[in-house]
N, C-alpha and C positions, 0 to 999 in steps of 0.2 A: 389250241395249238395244232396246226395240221401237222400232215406227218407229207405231205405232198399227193404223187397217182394214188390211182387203186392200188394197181402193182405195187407199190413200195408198201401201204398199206396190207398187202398180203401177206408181205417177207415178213412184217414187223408180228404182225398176229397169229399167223400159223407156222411161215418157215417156207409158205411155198414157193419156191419159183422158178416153175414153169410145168410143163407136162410133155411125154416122150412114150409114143407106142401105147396112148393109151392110159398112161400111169401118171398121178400127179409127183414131181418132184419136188422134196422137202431139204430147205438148209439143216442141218442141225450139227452141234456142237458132241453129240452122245455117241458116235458113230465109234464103234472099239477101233484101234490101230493096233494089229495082232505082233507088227513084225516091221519097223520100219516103215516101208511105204505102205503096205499091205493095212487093207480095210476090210472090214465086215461090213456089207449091206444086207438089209431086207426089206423085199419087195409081196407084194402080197392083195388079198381082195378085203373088202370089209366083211366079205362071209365069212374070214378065216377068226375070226375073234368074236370076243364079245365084253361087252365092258358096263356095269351097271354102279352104280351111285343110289348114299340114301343118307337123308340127316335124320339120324336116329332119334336124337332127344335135345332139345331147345327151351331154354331157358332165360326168362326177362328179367333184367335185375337194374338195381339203379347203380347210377357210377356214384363213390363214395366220395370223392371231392367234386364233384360236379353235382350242375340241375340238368341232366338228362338220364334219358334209360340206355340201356345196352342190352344187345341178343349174343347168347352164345350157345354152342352147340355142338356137340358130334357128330362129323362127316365120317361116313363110313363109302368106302371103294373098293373094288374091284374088277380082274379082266381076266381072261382064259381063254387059251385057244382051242378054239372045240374044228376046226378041219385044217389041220396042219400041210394038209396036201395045196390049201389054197397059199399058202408063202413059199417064197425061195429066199436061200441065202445065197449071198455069194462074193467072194474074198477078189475084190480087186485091188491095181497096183497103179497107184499114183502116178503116173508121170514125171518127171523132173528135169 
């Protein structure tokens, strides 16, 4: 099943779309609304973070009404921002 362009492929998979001064621009759904129209954005580098992943312990076993096997496993995550100088916030105001 296509999903159609790139472009729309890109909205579906990351959120993005487009870029402005530099900065890629992301759709997203999470954006706080502090006050009516008023929004919290943040903008920032990828120097300002850091984000690491690890599957700790994994395990095969057989599925118990079935003839196949299954993996399962603890994903362990995390993210910190180690130069906070590199983000900005900043509360804008919708339109209407």
């Amino acid at each position: 099943m296509g999903n159609g362009t790139g472009y729309n492929q890109s909205i579906l998979q990351c959120g993005m779309v487009g870029e402005a001064a530099g900065f890629e621009i992301h759709l997203s759904n999470n954006v706080p609304n502090t006050d009516g129209t008023l929004y919290k954005v943040l903008a920032g580098t990828n120097a300002a973070g850091a984000y690491a992943e690890q599957l700790v312990e994994l395990e095969a076993y057989r599925l118990q009404n079935n003839f196949s096997d299954a993996v399962k496993g603890l994903h362990v995550y995390g993210a910190k921002v180690l130069q906070p100088g590199a983000l900005a916030l900043m509360t804008i105001n919708k339109a209407g």
